[in-house]
VOSE-680480 format. One record per residue (C-alpha): x, y negated, z; residue in three letters. Coordinates in steps of 0.1 Angstrom, whole numbers, plus 5000, padded with zeros to 4 digits. Layout:
<recs>
rec px X&py Y&pz Z&resn ALA .
...
</recs>
This chain:
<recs>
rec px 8700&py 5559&pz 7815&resn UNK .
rec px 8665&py 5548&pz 7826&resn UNK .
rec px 8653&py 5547&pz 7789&resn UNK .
rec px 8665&py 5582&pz 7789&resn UNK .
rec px 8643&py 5589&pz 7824&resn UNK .
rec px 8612&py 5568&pz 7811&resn UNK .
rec px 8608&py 5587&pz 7778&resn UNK .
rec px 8614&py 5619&pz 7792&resn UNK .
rec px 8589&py 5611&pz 7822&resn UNK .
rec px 8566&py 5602&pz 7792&resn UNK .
rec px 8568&py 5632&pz 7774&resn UNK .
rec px 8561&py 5655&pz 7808&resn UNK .
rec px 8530&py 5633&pz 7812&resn UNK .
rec px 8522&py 5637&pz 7774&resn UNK .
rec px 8529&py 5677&pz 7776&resn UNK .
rec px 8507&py 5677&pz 7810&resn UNK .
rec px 8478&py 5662&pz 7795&resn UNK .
rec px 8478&py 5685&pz 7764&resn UNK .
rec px 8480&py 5716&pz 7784&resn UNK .
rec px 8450&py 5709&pz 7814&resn UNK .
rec px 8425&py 5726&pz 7797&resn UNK .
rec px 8446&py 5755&pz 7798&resn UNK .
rec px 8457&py 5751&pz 7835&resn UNK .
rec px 8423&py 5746&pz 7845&resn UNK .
rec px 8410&py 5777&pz 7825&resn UNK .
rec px 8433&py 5798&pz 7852&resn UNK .
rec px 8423&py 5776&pz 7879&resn UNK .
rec px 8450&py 5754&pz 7891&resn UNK .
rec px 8430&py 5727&pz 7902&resn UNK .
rec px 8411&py 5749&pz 7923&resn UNK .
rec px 8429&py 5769&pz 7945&resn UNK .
rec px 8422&py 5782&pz 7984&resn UNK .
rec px 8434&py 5751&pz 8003&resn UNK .
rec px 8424&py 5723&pz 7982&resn UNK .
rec px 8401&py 5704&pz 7999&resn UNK .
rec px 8371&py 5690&pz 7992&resn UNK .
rec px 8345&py 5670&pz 8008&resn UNK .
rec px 8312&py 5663&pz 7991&resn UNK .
rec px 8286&py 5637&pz 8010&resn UNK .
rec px 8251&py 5624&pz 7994&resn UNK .
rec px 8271&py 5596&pz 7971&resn UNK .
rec px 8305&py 5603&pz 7971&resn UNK .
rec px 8331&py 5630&pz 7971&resn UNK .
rec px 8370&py 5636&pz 7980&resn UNK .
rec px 8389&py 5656&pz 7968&resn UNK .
rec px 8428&py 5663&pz 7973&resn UNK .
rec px 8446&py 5693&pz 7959&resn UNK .
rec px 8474&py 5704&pz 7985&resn UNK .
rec px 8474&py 5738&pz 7978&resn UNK .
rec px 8480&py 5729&pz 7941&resn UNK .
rec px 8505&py 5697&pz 7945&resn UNK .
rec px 8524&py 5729&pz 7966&resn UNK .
rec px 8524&py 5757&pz 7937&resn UNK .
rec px 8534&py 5728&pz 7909&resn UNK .
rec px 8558&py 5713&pz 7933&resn UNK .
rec px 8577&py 5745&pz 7940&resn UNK .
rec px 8574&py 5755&pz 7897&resn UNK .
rec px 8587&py 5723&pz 7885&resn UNK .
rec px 8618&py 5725&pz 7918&resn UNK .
rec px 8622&py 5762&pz 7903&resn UNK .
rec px 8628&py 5747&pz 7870&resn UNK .
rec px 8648&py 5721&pz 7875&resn UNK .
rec px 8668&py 5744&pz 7896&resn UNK .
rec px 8673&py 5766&pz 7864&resn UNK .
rec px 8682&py 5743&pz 7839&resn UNK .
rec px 8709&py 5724&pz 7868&resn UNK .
rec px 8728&py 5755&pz 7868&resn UNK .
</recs>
């Protein structure tokens, strides 16, 4: 069961990684309520806005393929 749940986890990741350019071509990564905070040497930067819109997609999904 957990080798089942690693690879699977694995593949996402894999799948993920393949398709950013794409998602940040239609600008996930960037959406109204990310926030960002630049000074003179560093910067911070935490996508809420966009850990909401994948979080409901992926719960969406998951909610298909259960049924």
């Amino acid at each position: 069961m957990i080798q089942k749940t690693l690879i699977i986890t694995g593949l996402l990741f894999i799948l993920v990684g393949l398709l950013y350019p794409f998602f940040k071509d239609i600008g996930l990564g960037r959406l109204p309520g990310d926030i960002l905070i630049k000074k003179e040497k560093s910067s911070f930067y935490f996508p809420i806005a966009t850990c909401i819109v994948v979080g409901v997609v992926v719960s969406l999904i998951l909610i298909f393929f259960k049924k």
